[in-house]
C-alpha positions as CSV (number, residue, x, y, z in Angstrom):
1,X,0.0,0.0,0.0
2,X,2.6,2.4,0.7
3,X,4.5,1.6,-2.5
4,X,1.0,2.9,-4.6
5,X,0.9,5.8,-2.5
6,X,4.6,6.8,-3.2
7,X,4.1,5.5,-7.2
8,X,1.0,7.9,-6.9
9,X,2.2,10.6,-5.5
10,X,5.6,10.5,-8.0
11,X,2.7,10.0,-10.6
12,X,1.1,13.7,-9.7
13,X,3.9,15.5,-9.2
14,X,5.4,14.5,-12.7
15,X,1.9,15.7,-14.4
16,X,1.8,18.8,-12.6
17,X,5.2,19.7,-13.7
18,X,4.9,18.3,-17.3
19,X,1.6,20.1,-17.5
20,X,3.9,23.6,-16.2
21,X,6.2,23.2,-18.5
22,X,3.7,22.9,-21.2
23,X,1.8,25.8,-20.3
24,X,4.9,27.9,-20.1
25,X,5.7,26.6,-23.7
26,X,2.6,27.5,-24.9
27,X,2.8,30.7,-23.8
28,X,6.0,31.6,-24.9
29,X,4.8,30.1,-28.2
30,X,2.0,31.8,-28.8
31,X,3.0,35.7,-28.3
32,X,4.9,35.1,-31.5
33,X,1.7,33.9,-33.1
34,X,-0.3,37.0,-32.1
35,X,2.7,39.2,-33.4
36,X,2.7,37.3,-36.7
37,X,-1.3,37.9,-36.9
38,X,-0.9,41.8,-36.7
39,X,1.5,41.4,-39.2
40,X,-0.2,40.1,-41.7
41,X,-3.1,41.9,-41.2
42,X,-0.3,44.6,-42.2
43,X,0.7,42.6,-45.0
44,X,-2.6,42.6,-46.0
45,X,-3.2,46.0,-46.3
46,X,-0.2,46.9,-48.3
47,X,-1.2,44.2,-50.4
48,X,-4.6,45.8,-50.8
49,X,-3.4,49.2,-51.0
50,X,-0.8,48.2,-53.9
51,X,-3.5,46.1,-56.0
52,X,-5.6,49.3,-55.5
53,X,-3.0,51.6,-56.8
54,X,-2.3,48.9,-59.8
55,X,-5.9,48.5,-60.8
56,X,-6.5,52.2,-61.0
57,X,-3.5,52.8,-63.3
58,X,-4.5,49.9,-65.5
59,X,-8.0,51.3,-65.8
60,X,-6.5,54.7,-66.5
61,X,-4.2,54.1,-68.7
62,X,-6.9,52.2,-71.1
63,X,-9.5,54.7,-70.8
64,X,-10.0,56.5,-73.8
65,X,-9.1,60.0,-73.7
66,X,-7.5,60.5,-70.4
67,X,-3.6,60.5,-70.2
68,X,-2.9,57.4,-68.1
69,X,0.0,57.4,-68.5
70,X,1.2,60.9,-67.4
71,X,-1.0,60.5,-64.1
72,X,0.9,59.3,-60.5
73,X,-1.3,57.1,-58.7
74,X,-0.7,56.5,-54.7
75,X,-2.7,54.5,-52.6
76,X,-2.5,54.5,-48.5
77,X,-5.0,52.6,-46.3
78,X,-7.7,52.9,-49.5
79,X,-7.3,56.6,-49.4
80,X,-5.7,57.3,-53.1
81,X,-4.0,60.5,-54.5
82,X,-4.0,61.3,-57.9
83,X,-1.2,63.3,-59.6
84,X,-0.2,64.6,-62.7
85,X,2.6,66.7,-64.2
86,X,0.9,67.6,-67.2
87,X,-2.8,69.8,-67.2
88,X,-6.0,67.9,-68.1
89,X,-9.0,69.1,-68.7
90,X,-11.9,69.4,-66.2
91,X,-13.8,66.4,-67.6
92,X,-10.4,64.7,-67.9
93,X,-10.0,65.1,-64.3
94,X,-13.4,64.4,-63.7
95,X,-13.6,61.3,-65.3
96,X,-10.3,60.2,-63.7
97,X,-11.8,60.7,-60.2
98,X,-14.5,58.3,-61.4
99,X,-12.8,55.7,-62.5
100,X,-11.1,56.0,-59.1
101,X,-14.0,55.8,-57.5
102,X,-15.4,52.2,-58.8
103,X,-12.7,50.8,-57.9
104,X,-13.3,48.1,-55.1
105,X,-11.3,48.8,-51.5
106,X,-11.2,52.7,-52.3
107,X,-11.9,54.6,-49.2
108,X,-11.9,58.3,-50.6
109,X,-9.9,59.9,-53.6
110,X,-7.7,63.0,-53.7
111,X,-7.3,64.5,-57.2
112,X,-5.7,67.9,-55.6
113,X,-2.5,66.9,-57.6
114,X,-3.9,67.2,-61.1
115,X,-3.5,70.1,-62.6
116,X,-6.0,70.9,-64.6
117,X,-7.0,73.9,-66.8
């Protein structure tokens, strides 16, 4: 009887400080995890942000009668600034803002930078 009582109590003490360690492993294990998470929710957004600012030059560029080419697109958190070093007209401009604004994941649209006529 005392044998089981010492095998017993050997028994419990080796789970409780197998289950310790564990928890201390998983919790040093999973702060990394929760960092990773934040970054790529990160990653995420400058992923979104640079297919944004792709998709609006492609869509500028083949629109008829606007000067995609000569127009600088930036795109932060959805937010995207147009930009231009040579003058377009006010429908030009206009009609770039549009286009802008269709696309999906745009938050707002700055055409202060185009100079227009």
């Amino acid at each position: 009887m005392k044998k089981f009582a010492i095998t017993a109590a050997a028994a419990t003490a080796l789970t409780l400080t197998m289950a310790s360690a564990f928890a201390e492993t998983t919790q040093a294990t999973q702060a990394p995890m929760m960092l990773a998470a934040g970054e790529v929710t990160e990653a995420k957004e400058d992923v979104s942000d640079t297919w944004i600012t792709t998709k609006v030059k492609a869509d500028l560029v083949t629109e008829k009668g606007i000067p995609g080419s000569d127009i600088k697109v930036e795109t932060n958190k959805g937010v995207v600034s147009l930009s231009s070093t040579t003058v377009l007209t006010d429908a030009q401009k206009d009609t770039a803002v549009a286009i802008t604004k269709k696309i999906k994941g745009v938050r707002d649209v700055s055409a202060d930078g185009l100079k227009s006529e």
